[in-house]
N, C-alpha and C positions, 0 to 999 in steps of 0.2 A: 504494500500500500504506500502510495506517494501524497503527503498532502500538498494541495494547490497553495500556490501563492494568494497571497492576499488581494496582489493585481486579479488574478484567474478568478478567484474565488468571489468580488466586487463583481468584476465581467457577466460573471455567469449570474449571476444572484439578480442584477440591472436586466438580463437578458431573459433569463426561465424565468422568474418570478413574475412576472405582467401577464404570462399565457394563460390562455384559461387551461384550468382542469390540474394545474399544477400545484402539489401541497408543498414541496420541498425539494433538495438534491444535496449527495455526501458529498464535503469538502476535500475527502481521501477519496484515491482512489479505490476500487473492489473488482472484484471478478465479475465477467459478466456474467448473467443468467441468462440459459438458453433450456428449453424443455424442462425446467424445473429443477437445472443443478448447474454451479457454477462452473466455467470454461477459465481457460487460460491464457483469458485478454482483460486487460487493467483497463478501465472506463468509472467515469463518474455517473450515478445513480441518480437518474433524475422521478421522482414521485411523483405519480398523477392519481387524482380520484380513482378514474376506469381508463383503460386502454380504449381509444377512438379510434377505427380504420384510420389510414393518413388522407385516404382519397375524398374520405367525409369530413374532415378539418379544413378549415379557410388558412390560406398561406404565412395566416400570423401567428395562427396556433401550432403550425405542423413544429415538432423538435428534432432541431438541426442532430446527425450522424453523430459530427463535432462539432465542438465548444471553445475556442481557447487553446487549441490544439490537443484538446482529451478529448476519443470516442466518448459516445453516452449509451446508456441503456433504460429505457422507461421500462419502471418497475409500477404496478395497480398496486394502491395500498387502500384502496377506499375511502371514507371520509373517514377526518381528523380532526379529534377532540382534543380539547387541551383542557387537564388536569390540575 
């Protein structure tokens, strides 16, 4: 795990965070998830309510491959409460 620069990690926070349907994204990087078990490529985890086809998202919602020069991986974590 790498964590992002504070540059990277401003970037991306200014950039994911305004999309719809996005609750969050790690400042480290993780492994991605593919069929339900981690692979061995390093990507930052970007958090959305529900996974949206990309073809049904308007061009300001779709989330970019990469970020900052870190692949991403949209992970469904459903809606988020705060405790």
């Amino acid at each position: 795990m790498t964590h992002l620069t504070s540059v990277q990690e401003e970037k991306i926070r200014s950039e994911i965070m305004k999309k719809p349907n996005v609750v969050g994204f790690s400042v480290v990087t993780q492994k991605r998830i593919r069929d339900g078990k981690e692979v061995d490529e390093e990507v930052i985890r970007i958090y959305v309510k529900r996974k949206i086809r990309q073809e049904v998202l308007t061009p300001d919602a779709v989330i970019d491959a990469e970020i900052q020069g870190v692949k991403t991986d949209v992970i469904s974590v459903g809606d988020v409460i705060a405790h």
